[in-house]
Gaussian input, Z-matrix of N, CA and C with variables (Angstrom, degrees):
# hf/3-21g

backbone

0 1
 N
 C     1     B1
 C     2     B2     1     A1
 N     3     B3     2     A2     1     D1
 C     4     B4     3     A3     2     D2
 C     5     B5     4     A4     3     D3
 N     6     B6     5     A5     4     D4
 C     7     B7     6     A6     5     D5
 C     8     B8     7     A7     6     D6
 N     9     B9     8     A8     7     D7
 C    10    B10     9     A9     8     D8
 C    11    B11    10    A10     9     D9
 N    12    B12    11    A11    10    D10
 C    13    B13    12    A12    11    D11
 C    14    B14    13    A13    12    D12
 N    15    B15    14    A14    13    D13
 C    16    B16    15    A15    14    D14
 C    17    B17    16    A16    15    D15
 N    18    B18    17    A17    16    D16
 C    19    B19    18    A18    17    D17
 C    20    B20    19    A19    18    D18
 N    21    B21    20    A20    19    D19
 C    22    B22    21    A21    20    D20
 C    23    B23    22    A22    21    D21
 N    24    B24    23    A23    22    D22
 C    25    B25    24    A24    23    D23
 C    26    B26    25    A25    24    D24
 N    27    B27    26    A26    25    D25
 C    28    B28    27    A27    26    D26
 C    29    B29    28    A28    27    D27
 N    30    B30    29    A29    28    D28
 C    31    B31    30    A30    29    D29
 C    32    B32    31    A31    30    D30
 N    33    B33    32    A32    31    D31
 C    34    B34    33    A33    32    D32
 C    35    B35    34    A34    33    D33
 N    36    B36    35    A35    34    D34
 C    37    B37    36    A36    35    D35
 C    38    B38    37    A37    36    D36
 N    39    B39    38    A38    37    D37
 C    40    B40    39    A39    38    D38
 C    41    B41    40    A40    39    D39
 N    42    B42    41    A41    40    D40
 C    43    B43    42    A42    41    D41
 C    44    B44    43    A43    42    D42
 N    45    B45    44    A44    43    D43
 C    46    B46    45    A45    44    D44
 C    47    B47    46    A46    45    D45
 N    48    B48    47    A47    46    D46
 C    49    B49    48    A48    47    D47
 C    50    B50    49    A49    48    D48
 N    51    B51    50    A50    49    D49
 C    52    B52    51    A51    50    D50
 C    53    B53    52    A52    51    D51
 N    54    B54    53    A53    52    D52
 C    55    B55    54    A54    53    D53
 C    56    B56    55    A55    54    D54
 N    57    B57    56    A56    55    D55
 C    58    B58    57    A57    56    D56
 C    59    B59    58    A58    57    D57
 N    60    B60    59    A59    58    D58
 C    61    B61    60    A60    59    D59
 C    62    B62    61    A61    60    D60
 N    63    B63    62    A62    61    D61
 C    64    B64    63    A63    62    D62
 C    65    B65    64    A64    63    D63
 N    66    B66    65    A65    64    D64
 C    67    B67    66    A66    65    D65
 C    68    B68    67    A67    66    D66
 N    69    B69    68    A68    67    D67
 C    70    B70    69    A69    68    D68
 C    71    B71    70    A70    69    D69
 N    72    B72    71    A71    70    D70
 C    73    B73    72    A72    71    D71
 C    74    B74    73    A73    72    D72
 N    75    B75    74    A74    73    D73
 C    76    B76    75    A75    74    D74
 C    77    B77    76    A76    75    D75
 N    78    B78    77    A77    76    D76
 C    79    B79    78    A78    77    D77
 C    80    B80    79    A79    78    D78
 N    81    B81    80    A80    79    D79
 C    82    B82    81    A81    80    D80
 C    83    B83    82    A82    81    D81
 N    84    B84    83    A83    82    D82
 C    85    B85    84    A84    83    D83
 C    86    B86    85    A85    84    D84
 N    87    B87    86    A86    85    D85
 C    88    B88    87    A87    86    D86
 C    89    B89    88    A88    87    D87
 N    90    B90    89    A89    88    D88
 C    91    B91    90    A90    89    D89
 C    92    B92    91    A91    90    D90
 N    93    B93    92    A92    91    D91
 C    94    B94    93    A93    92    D92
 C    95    B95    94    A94    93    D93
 N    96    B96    95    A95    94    D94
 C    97    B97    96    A96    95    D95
 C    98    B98    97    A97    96    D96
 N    99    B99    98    A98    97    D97
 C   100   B100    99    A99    98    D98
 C   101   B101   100   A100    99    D99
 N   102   B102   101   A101   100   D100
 C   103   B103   102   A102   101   D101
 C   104   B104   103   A103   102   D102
 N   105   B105   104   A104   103   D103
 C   106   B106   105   A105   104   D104
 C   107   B107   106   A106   105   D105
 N   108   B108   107   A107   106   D106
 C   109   B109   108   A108   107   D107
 C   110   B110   109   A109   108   D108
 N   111   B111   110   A110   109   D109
 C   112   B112   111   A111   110   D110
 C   113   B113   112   A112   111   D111
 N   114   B114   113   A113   112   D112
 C   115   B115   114   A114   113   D113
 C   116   B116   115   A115   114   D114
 N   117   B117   116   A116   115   D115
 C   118   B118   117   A117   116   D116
 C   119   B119   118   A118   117   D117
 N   120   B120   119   A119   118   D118
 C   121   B121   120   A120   119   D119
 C   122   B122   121   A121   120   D120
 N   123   B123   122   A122   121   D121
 C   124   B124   123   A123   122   D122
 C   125   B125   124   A124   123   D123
 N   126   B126   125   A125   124   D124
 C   127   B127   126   A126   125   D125
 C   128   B128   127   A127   126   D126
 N   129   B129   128   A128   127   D127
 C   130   B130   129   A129   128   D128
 C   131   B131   130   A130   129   D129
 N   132   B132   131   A131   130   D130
 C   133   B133   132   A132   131   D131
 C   134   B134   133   A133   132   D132
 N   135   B135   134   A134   133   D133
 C   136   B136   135   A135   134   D134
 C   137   B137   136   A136   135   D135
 N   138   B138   137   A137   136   D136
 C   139   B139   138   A138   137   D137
 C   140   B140   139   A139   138   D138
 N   141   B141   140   A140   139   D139
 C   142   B142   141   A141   140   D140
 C   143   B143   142   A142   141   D141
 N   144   B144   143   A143   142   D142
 C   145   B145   144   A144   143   D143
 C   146   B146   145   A145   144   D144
 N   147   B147   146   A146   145   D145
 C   148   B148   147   A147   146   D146
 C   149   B149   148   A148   147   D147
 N   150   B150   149   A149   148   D148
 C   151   B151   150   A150   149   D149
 C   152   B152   151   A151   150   D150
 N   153   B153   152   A152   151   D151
 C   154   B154   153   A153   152   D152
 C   155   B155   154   A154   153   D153
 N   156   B156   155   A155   154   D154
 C   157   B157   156   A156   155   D155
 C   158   B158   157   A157   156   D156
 N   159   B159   158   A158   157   D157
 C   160   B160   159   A159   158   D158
 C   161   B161   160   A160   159   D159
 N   162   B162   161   A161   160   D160
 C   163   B163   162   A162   161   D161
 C   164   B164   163   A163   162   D162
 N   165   B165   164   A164   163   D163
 C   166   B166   165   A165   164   D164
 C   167   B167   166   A166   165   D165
 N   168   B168   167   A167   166   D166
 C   169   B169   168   A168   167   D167
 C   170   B170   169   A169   168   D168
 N   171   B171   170   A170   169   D169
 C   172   B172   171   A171   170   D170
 C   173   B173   172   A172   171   D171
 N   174   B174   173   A173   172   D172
 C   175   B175   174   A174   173   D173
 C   176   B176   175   A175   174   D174
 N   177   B177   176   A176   175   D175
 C   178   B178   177   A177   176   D176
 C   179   B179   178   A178   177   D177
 N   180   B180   179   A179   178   D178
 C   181   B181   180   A180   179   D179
 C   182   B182   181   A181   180   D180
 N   183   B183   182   A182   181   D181
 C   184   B184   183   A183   182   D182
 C   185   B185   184   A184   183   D183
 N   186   B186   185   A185   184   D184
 C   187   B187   186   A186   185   D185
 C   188   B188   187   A187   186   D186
 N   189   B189   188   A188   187   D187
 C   190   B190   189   A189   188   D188
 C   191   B191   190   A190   189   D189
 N   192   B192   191   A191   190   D190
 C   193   B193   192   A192   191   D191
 C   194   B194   193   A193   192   D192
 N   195   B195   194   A194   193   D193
 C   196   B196   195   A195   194   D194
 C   197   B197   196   A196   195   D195
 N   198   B198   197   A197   196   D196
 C   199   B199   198   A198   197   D197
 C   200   B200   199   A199   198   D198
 N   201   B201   200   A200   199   D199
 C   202   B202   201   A201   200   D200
 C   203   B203   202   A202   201   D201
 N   204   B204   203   A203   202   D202
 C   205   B205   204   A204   203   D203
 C   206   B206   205   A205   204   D204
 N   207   B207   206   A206   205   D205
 C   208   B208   207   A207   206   D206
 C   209   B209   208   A208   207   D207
 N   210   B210   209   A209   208   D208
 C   211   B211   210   A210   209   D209
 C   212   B212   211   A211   210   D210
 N   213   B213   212   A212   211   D211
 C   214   B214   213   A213   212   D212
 C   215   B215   214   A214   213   D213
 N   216   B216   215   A215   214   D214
 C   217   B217   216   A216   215   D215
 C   218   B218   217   A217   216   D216
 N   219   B219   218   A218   217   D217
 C   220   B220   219   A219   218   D218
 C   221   B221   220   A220   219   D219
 N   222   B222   221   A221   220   D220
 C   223   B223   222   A222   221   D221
 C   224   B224   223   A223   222   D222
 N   225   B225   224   A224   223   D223
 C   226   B226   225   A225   224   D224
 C   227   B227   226   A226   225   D225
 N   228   B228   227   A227   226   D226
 C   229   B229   228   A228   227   D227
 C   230   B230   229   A229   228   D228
 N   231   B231   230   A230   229   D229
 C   232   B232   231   A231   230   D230
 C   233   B233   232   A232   231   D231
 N   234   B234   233   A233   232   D232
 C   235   B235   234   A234   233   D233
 C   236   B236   235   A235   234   D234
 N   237   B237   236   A236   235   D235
 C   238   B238   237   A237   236   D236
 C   239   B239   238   A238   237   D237
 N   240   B240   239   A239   238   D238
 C   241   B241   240   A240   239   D239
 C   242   B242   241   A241   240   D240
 N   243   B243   242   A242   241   D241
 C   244   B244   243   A243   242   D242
 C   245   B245   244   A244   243   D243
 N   246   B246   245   A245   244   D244
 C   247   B247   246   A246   245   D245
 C   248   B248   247   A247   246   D246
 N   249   B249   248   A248   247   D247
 C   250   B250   249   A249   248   D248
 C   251   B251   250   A250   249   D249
 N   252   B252   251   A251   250   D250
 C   253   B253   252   A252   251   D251
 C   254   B254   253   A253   252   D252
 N   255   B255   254   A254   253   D253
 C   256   B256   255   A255   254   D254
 C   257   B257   256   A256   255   D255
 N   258   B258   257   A257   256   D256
 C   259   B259   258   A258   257   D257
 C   260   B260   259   A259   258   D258

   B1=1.4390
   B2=1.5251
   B3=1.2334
   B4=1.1853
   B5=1.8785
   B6=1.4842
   B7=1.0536
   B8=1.4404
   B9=1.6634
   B10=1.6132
   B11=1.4823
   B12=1.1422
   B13=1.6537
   B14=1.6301
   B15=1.7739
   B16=1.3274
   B17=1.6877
   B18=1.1365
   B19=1.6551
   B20=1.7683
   B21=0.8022
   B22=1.8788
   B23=1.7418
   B24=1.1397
   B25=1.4407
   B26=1.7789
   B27=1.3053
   B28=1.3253
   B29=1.1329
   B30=1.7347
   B31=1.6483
   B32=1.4722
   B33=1.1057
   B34=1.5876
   B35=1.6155
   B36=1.2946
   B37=1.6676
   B38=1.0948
   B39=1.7830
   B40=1.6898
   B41=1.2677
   B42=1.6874
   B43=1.1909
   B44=1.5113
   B45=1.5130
   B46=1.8055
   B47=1.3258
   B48=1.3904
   B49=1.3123
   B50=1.5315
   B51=1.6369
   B52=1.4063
   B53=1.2855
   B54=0.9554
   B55=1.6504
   B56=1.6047
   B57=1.5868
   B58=1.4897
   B59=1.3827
   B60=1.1916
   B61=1.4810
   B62=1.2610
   B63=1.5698
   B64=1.7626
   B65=1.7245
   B66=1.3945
   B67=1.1028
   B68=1.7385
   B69=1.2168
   B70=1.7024
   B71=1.0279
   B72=1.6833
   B73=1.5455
   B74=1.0442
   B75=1.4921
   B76=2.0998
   B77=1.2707
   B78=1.6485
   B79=1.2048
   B80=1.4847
   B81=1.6583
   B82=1.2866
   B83=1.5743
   B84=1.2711
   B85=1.7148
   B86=1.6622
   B87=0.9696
   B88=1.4678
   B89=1.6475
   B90=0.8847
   B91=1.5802
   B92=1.9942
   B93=1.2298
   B94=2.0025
   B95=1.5058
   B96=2.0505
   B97=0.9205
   B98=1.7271
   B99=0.9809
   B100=1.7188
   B101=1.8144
   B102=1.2788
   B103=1.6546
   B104=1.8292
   B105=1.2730
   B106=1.7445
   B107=1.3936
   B108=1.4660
   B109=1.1089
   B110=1.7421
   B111=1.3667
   B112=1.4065
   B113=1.5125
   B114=1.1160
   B115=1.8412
   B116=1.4919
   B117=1.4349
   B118=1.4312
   B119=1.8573
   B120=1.3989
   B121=1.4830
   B122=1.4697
   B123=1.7320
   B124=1.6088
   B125=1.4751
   B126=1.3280
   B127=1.5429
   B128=1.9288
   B129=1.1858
   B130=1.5183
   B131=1.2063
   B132=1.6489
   B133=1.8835
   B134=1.7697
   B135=1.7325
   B136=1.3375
   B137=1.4427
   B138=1.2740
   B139=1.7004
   B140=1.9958
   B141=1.5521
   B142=1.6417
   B143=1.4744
   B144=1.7692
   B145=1.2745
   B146=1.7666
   B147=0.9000
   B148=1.3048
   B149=1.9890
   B150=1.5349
   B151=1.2253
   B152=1.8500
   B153=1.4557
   B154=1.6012
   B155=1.9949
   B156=0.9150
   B157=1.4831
   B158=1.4869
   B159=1.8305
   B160=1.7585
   B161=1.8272
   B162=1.5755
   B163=1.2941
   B164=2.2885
   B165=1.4569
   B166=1.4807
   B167=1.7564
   B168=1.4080
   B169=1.2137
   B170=1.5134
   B171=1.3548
   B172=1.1813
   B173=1.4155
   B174=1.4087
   B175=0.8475
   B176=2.2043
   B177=1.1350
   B178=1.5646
   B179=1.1127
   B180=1.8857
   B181=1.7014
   B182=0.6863
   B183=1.4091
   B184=1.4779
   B185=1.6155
   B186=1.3350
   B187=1.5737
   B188=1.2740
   B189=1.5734
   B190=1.2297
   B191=1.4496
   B192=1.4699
   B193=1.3095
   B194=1.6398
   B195=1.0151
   B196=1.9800
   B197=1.2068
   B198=1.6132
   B199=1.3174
   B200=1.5972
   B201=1.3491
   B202=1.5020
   B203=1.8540
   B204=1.5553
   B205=1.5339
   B206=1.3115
   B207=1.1377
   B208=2.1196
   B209=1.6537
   B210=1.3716
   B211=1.4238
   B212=1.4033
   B213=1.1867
   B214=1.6729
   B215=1.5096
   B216=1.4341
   B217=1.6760
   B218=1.4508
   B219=1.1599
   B220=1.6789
   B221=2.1328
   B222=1.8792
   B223=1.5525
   B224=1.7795
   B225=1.0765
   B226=1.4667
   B227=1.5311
   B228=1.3341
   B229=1.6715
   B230=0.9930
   B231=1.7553
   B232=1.1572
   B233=1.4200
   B234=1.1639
   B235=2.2805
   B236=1.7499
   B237=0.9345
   B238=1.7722
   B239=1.7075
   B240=1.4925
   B241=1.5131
   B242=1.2730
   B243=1.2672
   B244=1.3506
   B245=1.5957
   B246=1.4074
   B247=1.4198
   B248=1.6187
   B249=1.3002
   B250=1.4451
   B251=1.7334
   B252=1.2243
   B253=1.6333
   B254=1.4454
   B255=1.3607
   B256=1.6957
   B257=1.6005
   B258=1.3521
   B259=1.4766
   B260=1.7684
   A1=108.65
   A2=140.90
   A3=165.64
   A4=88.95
   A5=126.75
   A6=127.77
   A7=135.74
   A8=107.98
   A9=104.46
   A10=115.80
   A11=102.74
   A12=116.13
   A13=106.42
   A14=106.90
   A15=92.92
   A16=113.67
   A17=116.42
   A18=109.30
   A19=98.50
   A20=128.82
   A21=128.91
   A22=100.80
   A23=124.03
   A24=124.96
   A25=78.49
   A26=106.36
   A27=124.54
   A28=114.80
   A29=99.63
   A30=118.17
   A31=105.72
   A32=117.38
   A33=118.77
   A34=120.23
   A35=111.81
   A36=111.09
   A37=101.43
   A38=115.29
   A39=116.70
   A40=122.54
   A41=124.88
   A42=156.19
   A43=115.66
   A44=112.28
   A45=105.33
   A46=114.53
   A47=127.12
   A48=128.05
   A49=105.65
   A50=133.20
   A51=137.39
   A52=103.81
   A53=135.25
   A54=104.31
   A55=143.40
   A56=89.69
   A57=104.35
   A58=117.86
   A59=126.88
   A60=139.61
   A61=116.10
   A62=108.22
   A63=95.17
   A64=96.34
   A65=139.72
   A66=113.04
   A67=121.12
   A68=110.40
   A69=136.52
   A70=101.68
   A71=122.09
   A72=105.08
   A73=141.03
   A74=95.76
   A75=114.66
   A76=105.41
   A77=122.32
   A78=133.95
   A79=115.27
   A80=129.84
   A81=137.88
   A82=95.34
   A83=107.06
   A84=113.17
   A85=95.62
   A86=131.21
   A87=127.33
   A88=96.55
   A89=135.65
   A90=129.71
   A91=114.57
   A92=90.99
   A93=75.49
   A94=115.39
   A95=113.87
   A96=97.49
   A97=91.46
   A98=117.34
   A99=121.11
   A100=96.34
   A101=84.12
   A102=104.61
   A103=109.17
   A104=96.90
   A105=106.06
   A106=118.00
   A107=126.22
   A108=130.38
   A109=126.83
   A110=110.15
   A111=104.16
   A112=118.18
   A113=108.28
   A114=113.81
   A115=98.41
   A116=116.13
   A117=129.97
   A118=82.13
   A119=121.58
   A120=123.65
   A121=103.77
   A122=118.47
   A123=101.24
   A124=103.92
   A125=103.40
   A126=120.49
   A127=129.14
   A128=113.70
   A129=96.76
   A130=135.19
   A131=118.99
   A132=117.91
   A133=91.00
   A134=97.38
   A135=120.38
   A136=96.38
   A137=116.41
   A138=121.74
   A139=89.19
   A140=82.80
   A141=102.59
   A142=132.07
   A143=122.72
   A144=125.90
   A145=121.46
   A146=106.44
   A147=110.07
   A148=129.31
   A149=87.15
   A150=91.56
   A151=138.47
   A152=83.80
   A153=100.72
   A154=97.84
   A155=110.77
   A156=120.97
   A157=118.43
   A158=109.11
   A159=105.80
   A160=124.03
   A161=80.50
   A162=105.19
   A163=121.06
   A164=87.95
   A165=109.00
   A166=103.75
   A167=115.90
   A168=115.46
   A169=124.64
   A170=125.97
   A171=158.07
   A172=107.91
   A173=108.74
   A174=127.46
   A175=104.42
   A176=97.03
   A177=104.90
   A178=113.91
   A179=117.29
   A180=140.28
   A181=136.48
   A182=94.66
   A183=119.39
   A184=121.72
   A185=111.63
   A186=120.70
   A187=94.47
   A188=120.83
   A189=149.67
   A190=116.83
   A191=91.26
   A192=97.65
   A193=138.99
   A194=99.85
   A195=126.08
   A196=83.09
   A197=124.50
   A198=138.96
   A199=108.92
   A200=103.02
   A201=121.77
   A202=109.48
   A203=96.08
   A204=98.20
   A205=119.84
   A206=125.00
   A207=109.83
   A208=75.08
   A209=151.46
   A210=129.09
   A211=113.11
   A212=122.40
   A213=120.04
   A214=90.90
   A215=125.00
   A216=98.67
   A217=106.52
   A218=120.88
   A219=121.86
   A220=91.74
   A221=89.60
   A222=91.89
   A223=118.85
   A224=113.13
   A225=116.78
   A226=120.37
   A227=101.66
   A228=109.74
   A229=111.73
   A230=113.75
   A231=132.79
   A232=119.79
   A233=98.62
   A234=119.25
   A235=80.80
   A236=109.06
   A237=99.65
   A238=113.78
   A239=101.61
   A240=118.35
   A241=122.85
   A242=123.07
   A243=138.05
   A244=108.18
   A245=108.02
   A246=120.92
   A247=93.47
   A248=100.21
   A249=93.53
   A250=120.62
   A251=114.50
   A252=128.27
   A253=122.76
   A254=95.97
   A255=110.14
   A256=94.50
   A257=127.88
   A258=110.47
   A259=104.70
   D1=129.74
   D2=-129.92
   D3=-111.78
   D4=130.99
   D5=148.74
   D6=-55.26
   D7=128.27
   D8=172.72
   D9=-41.42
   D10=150.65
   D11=164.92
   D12=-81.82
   D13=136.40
   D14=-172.84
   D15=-90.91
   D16=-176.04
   D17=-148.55
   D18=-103.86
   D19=138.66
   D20=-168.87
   D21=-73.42
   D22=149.10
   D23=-166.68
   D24=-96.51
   D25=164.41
   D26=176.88
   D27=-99.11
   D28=138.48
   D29=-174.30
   D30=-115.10
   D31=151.92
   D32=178.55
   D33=38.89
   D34=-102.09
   D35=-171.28
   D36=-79.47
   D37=122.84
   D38=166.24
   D39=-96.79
   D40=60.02
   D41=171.77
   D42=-58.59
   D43=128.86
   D44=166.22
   D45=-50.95
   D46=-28.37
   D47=-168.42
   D48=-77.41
   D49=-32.32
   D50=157.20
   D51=-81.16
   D52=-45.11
   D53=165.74
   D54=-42.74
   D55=-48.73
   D56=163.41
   D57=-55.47
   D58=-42.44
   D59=166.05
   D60=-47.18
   D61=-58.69
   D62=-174.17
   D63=-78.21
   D64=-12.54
   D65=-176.95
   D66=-116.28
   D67=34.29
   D68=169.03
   D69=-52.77
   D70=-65.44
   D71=-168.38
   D72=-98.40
   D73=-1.54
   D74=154.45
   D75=-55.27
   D76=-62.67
   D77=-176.79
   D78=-46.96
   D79=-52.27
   D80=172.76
   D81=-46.38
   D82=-73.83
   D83=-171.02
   D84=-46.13
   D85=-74.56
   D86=-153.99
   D87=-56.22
   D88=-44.21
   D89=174.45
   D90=-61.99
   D91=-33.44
   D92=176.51
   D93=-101.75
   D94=9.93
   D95=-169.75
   D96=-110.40
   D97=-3.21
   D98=-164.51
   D99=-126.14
   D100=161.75
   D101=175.48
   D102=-108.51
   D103=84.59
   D104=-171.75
   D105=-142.82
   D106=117.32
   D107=167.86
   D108=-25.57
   D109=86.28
   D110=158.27
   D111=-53.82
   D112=-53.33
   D113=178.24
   D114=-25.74
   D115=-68.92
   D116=-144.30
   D117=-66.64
   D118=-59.72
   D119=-163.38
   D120=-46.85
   D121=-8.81
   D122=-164.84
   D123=-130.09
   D124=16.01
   D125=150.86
   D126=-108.11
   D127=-165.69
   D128=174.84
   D129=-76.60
   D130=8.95
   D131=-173.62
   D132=-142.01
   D133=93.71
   D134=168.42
   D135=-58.66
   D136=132.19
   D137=172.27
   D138=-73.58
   D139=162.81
   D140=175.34
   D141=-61.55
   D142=-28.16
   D143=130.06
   D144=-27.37
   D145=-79.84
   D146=173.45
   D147=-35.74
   D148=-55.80
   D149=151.37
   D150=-47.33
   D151=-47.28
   D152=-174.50
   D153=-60.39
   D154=-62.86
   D155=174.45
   D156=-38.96
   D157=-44.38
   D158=167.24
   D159=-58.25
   D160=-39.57
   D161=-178.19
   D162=-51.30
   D163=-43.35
   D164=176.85
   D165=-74.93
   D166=-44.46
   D167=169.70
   D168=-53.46
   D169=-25.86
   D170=156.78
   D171=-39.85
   D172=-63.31
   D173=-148.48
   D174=-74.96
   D175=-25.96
   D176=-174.73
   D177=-121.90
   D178=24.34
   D179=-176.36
   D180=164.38
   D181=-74.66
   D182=-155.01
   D183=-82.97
   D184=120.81
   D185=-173.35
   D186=-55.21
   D187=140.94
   D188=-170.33
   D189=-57.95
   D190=-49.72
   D191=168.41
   D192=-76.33
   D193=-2.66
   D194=163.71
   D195=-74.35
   D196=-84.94
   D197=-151.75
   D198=-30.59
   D199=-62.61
   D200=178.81
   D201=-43.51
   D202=-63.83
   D203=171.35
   D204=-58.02
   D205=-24.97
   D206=-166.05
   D207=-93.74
   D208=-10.74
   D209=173.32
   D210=-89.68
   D211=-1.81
   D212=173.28
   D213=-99.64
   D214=-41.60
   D215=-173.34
   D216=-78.32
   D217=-39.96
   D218=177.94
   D219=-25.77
   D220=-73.58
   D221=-172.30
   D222=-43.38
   D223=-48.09
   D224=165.58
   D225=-37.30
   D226=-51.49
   D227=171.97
   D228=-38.04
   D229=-69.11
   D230=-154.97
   D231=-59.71
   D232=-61.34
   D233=164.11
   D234=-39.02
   D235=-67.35
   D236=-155.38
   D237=-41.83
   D238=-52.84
   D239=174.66
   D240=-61.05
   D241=-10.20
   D242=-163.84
   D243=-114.20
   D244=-9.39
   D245=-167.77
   D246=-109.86
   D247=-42.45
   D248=-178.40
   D249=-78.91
   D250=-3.77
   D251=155.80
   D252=-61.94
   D253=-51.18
   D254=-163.87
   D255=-99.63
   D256=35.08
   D257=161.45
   D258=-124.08

């Protein structure tokens, strides 16, 4: 299994929309490398992966609660993109 990409510490605006950004390709990786509900990530009970990932984002900035949010819209994205494949 291939290591996460680590997540960019935040510069200037600490926006969900730069959050989501620096944490896309943790999130990509953490979705093809684990067996974990995106659904659940893009509703209100982020599974504990997910968590773990806000948590690391945390860890090099980013308020938790950004963190948390750019991982429900990331998940939102994703359902979206995934919907728009399979129709």
């Amino acid at each position: 299994m291939p290591p996460m990409q680590s997540i960019a510490r935040p510069v200037g605006d600490v926006s969900v929309k730069r959050a989501a950004e620096a944490l896309k390709q943790s999130f990509d990786d953490l979705v093809s490398m684990a067996n974990i509900s995106v659904e659940a990530a893009a509703g209100p009970d982020i599974p504990e992966a997910f968590i773990a990932l806000a948590h690391r984002a945390e860890s090099v900035g980013w308020p938790l609660d950004i963190a948390e949010e750019a991982i429900h819209h990331l998940a939102q994205e994703y359902l979206g993109a995934r919907g728009t494949f399979s129709d």
